[in-house]
N, C-alpha and C positions, 0 to 999 in steps of 0.2 A: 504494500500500500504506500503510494507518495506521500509526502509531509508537504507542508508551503514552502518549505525550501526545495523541495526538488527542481529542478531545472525542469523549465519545458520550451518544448521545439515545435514552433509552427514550421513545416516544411512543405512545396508546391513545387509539383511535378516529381511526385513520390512514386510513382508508379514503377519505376524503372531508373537506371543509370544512377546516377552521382545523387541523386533527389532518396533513390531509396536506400543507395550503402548509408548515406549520413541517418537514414533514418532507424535502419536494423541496426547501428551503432550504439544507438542513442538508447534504445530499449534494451539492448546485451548492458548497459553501462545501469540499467532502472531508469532512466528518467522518462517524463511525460511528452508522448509524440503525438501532435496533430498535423496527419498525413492529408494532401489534399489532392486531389487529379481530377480529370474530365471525368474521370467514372468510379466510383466506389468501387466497381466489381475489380478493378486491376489493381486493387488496394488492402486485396481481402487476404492477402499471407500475411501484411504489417497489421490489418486486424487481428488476425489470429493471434500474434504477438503480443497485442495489447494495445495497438496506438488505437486514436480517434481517428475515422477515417472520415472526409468530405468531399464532396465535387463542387469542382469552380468550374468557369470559362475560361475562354481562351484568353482574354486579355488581364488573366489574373487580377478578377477585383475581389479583394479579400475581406469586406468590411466585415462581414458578420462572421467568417471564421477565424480572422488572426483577432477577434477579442480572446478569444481562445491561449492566444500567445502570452509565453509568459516571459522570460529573459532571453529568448534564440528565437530567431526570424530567418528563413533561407528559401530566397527563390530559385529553384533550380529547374525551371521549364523552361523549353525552347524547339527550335528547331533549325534546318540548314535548308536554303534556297539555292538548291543548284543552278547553276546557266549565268549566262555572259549577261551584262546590264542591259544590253539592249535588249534583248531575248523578255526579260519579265514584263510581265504589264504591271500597272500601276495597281489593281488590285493584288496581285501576288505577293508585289514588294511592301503594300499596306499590311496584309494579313502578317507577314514576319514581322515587320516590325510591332504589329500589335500585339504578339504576342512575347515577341524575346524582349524587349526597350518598354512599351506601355503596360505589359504587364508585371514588371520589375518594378516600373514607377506606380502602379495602380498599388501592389503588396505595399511597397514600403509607406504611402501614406498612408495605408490602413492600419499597419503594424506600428508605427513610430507613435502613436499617443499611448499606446498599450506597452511599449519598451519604458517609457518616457517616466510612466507611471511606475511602472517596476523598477526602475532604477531608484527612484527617489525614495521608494519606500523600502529599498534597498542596498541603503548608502554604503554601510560596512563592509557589507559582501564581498568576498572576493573574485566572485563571478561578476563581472559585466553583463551587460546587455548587448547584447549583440545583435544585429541586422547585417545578413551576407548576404550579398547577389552571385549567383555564376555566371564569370564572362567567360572568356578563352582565350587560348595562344594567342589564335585567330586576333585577336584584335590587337596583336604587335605589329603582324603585317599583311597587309590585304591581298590576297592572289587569284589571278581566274579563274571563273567560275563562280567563286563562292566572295565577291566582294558584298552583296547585300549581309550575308550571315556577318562577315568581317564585321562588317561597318556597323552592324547592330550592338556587337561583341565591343567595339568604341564604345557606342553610346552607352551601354550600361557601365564601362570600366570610369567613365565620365561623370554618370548619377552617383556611383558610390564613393568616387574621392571627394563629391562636392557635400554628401551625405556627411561623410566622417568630417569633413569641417563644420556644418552646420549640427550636428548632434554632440560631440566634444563639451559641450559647457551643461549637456543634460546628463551625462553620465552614460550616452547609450554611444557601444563601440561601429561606428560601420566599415564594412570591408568589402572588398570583392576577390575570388577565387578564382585563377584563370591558369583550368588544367590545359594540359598537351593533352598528346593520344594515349587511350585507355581504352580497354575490352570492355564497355560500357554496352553495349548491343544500342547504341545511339542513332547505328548506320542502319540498325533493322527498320523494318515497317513498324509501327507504334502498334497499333490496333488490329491486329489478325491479318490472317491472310487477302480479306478486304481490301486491303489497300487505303485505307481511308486513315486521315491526322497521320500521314506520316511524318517519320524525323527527320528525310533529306525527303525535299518537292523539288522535282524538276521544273525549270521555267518553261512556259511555252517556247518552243523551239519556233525560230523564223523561217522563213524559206530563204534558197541562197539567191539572190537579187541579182546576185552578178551572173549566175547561170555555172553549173558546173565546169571547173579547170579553167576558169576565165580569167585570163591573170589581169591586175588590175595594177596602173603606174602607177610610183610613188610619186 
């Protein structure tokens, strides 16, 4: 049974990868997990474990589950948009960023008065409060193909240094975590063999304009 000290962990995009090892950590370790993803059902072995499982949207708005949150906050949902800049259309390029960059920024303001609150009524502690986002490699350097995901991978590495400035004077720590490659199953299809929310979307492909093997002057 937890105490009020126990540490608790709102985590989003638990379902899988980095969202769920942080999550089966945190329960091997006892503390309080509220796991969240598009579906409860892909959530149901960290239930079995004991966390609180929930479903959010895509653009991670968390208001009524990170009250939930008690001193750890970690958004770890996302996904990769395959294909060259031109290639994507503008809603492709909308839907990633709504959900890696807005919904990073959607959690953290939902999380931050419930950190804000924990901290102060938790001055001694030698735990902080924490709010982490996952960025990536990805967003040291931008490469084809995959510059939308990169450049998402900025923007949140962006929210969370401007985050740990403005949270500093409440006691609440922010951070962002920006793994390499890892056997995450990140490159699989998310949702079944459906094919549907996956974690690499190909951009609409264009046709070649120029006409095949048409060489074209510099």
């Amino acid at each position: 049974m937890s105490s009020p000290t126990t540490p608790v962990w709102f985590i989003t995009g638990a379902s899988s990868g980095f969202g769920q090892a942080v999550a089966k950590e945190a329960l091997g370790r006892g503390h309080r997990v509220v796991a969240c993803a598009r579906s409860t059902v892909s959530l149901s072995d960290l239930a079995a474990a004991g966390a609180t499982v929930m479903a959010r949207g895509r653009d991670g708005d968390g208001r009524r589950a990170s009250g939930q949150a008690g001193r750890g906050g970690g958004h770890a949902a996302g996904y990769i948009l395959e294909g060259a800049v031109e290639e994507a259309s503008g809603a492709e390029s909308a839907a990633l960023f709504n959900t890696n960059v807005q919904g990073a920024v959607n959690i953290s303001k939902a999380a931050i008065p419930h950190l804000r609150r924990a901290a102060a009524a938790n001055k001694t502690s030698s735990r902080p409060a924490v709010l982490a986002n996952f960025g990536s490699v990805g967003s040291w350097r931008g490469g084809p193909a995959c510059a939308h995901y990169c450049s998402s991978k900025w923007a949140v590495s962006g929210l969370s240094e401007g985050l740990t400035a403005e949270l500093a004077g409440f006691g609440v720590a922010a951070t962002v975590i920006e793994p390499g490659y890892f056997r995450t199953g990140f490159l699989n299809t998310a949702d079944g063999a459906a094919g549907r929310n996956r974690r690499v979307r190909t951009a609409t492909p264009l046709p070649d304009v120029y006409g095949a093997g048409t060489a074209v002057a510099a």
